[in-house]
PyMOL Python script that loads the backbone (N, CA, C, O; Angstrom):
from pymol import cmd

cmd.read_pdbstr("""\
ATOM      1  N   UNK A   1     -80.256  27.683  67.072  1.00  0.00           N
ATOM      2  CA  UNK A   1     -79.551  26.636  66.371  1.00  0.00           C
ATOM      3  C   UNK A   1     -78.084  27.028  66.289  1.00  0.00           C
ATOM      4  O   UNK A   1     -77.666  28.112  65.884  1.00  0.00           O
ATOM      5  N   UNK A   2     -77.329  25.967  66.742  1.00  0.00           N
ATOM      6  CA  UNK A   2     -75.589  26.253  66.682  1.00  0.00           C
ATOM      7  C   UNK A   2     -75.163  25.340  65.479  1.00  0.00           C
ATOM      8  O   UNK A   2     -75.453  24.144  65.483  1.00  0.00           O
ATOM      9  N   UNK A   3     -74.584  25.828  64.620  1.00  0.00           N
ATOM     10  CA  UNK A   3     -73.651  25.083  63.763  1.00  0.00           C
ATOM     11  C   UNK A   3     -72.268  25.416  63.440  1.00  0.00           C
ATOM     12  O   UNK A   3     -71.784  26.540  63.311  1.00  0.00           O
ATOM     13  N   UNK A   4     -71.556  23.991  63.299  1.00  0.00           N
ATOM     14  CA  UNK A   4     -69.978  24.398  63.244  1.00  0.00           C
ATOM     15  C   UNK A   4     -69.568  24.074  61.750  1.00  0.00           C
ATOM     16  O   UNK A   4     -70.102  23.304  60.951  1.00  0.00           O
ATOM     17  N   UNK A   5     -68.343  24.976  61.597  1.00  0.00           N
ATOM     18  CA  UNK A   5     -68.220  24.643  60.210  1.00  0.00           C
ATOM     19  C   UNK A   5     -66.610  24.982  60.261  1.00  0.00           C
ATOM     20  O   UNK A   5     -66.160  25.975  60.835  1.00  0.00           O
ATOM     21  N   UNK A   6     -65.918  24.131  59.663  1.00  0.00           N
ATOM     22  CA  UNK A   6     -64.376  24.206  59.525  1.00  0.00           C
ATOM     23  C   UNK A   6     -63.610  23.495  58.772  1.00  0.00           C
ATOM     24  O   UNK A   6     -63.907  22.333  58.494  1.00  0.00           O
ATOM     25  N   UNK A   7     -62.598  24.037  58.362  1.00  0.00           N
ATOM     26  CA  UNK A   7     -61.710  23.955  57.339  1.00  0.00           C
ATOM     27  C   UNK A   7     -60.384  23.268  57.680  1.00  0.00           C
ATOM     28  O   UNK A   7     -60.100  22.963  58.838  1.00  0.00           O
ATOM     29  N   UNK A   8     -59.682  23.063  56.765  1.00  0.00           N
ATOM     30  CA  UNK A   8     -58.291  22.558  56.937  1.00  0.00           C
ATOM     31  C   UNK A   8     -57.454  23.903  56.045  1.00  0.00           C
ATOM     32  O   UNK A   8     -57.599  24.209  54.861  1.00  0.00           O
ATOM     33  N   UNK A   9     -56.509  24.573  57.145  1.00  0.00           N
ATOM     34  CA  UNK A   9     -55.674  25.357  56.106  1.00  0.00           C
ATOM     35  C   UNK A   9     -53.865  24.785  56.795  1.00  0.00           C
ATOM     36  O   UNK A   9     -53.215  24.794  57.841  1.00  0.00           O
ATOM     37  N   UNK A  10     -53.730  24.263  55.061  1.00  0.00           N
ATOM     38  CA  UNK A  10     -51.926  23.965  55.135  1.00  0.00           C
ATOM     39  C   UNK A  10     -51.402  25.051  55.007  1.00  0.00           C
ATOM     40  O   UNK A  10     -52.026  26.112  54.998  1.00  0.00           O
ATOM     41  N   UNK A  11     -49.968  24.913  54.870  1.00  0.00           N
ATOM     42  CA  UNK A  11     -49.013  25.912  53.814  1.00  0.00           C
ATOM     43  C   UNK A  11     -49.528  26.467  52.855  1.00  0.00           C
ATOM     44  O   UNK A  11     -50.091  27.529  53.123  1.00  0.00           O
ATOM     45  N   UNK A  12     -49.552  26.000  51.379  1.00  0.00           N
ATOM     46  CA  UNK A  12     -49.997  26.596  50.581  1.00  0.00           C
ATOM     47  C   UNK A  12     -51.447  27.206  50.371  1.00  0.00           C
ATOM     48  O   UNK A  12     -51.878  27.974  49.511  1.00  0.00           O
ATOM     49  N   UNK A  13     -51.957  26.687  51.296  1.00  0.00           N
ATOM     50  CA  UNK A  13     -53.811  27.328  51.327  1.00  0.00           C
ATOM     51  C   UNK A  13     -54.039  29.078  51.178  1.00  0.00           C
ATOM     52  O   UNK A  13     -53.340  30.024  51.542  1.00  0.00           O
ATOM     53  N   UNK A  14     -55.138  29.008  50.586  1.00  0.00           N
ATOM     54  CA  UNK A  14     -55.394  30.559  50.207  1.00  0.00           C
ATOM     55  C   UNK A  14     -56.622  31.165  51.455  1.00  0.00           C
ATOM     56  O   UNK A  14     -57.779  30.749  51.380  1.00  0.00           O
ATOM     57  N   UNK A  15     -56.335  31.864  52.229  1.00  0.00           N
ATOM     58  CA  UNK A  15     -56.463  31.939  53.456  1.00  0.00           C
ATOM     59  C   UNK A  15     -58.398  32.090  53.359  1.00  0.00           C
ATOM     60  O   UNK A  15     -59.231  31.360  53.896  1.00  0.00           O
ATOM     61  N   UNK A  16     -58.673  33.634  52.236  1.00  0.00           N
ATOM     62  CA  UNK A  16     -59.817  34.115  51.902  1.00  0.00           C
ATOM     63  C   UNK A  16     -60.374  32.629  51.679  1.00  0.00           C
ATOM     64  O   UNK A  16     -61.300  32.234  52.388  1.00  0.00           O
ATOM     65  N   UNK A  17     -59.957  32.016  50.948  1.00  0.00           N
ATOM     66  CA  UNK A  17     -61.180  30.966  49.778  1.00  0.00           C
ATOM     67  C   UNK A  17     -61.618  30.218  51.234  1.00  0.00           C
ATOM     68  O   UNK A  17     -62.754  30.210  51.709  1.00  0.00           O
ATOM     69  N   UNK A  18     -60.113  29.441  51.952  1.00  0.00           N
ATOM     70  CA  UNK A  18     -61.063  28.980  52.973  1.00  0.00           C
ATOM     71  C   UNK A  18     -61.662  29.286  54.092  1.00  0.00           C
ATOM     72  O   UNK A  18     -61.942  28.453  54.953  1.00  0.00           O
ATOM     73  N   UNK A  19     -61.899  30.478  54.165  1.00  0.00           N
ATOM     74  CA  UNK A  19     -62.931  31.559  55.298  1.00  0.00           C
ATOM     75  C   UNK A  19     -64.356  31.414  54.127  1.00  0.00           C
ATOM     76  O   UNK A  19     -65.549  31.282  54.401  1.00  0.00           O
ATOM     77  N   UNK A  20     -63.799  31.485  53.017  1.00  0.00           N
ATOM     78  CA  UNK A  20     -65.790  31.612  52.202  1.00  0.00           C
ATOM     79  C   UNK A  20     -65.621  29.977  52.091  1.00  0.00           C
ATOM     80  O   UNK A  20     -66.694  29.676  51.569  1.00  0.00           O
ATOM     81  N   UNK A  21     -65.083  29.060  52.230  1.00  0.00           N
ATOM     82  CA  UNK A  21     -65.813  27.807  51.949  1.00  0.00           C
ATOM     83  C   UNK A  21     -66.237  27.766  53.297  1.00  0.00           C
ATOM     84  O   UNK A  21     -67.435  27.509  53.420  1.00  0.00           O
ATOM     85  N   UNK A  22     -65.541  27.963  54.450  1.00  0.00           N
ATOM     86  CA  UNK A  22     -66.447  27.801  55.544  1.00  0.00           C
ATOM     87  C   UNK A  22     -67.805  28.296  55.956  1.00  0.00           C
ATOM     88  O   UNK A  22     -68.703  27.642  56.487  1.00  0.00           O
ATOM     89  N   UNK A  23     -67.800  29.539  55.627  1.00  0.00           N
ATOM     90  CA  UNK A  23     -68.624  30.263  55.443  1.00  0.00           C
ATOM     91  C   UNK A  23     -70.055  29.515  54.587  1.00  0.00           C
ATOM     92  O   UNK A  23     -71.192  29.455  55.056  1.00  0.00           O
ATOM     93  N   UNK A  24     -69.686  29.083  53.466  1.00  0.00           N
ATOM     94  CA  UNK A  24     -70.675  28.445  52.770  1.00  0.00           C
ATOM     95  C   UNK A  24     -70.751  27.326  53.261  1.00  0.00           C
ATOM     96  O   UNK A  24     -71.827  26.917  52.825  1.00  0.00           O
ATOM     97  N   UNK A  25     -70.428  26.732  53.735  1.00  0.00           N
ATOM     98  CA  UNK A  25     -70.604  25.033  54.392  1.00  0.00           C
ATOM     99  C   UNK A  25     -71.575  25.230  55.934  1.00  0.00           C
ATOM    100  O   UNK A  25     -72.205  24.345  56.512  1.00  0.00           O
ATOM    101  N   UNK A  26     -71.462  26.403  56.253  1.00  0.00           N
ATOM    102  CA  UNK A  26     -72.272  26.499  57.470  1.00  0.00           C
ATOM    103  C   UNK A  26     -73.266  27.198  57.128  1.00  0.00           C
ATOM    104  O   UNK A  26     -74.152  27.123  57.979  1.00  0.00           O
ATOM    105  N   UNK A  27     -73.582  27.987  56.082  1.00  0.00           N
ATOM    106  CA  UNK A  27     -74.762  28.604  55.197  1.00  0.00           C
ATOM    107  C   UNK A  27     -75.643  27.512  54.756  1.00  0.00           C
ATOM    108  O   UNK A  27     -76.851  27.513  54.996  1.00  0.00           O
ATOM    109  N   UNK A  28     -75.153  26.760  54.235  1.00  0.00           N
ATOM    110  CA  UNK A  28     -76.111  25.396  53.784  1.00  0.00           C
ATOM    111  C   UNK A  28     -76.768  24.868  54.901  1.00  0.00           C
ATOM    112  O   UNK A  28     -77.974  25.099  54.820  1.00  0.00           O
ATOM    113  N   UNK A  29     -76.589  24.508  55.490  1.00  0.00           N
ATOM    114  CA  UNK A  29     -76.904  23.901  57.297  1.00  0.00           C
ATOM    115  C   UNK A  29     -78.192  24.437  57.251  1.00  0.00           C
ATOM    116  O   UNK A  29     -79.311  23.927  57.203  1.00  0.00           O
ATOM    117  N   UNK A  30     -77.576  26.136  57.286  1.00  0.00           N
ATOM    118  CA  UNK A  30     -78.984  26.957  58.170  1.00  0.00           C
ATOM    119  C   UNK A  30     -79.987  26.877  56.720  1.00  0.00           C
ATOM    120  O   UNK A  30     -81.200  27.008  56.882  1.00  0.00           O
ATOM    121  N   UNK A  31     -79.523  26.694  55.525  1.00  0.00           N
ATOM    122  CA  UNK A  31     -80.548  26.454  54.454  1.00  0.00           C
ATOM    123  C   UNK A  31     -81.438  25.133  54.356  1.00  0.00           C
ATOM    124  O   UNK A  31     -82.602  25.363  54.028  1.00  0.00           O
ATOM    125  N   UNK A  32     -81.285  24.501  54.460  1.00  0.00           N
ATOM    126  CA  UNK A  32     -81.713  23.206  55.201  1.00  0.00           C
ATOM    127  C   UNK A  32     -82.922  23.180  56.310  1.00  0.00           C
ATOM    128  O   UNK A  32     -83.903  22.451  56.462  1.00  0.00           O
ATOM    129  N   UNK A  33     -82.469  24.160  56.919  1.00  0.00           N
ATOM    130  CA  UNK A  33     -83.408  24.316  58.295  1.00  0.00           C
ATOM    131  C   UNK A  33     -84.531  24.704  58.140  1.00  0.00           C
ATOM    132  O   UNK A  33     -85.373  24.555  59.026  1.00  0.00           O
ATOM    133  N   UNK A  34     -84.808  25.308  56.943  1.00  0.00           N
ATOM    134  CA  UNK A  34     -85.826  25.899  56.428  1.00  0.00           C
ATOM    135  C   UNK A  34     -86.866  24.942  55.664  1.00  0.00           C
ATOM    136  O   UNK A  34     -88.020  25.356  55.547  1.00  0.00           O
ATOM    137  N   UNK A  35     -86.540  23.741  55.161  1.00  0.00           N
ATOM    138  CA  UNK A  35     -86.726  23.035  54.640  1.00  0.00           C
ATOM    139  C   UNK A  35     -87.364  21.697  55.466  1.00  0.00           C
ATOM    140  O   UNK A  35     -86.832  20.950  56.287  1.00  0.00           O
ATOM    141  N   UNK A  36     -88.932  21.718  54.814  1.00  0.00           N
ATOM    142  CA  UNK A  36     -89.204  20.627  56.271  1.00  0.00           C
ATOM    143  C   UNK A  36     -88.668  19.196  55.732  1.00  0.00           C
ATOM    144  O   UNK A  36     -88.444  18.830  54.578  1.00  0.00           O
ATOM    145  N   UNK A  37     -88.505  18.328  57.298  1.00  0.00           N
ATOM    146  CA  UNK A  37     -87.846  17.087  57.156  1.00  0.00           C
ATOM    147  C   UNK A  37     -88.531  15.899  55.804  1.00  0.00           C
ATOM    148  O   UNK A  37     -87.887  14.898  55.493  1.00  0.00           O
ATOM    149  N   UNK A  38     -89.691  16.192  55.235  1.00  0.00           N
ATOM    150  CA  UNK A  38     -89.908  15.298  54.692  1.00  0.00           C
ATOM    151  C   UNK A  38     -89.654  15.347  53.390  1.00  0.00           C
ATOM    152  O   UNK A  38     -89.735  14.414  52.591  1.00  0.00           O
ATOM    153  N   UNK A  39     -89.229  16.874  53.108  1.00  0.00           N
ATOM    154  CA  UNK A  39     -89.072  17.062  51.502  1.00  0.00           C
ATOM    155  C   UNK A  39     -87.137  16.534  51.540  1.00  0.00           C
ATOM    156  O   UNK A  39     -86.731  15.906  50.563  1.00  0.00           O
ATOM    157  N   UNK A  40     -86.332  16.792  52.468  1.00  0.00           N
ATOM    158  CA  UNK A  40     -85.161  16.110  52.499  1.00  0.00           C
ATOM    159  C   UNK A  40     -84.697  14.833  52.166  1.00  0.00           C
ATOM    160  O   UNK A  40     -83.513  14.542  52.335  1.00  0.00           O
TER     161      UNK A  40
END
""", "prot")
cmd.dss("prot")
cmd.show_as("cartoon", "prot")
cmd.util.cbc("prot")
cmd.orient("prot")
């Protein structure tokens, strides 16, 4: 399973936070996967 996950970083963006929101936005995905389609 491939999943993409990405961010928007401006100017003022805090570089860390959005490496762990990405991070968590593509964590959920694979949490999901685990989860069969009918309880979704």
């Amino acid at each position: 399973m491939y999943v993409q996950a990405g961010g928007g970083v401006v100017y003022d963006s805090n570089e860390e936070y959005e490496y762990n929101e990405t991070v968590n936005k593509s964590q959920a995905l694979f949490l999901l996967k685990k989860i069969p389609s009918r309880e979704i």
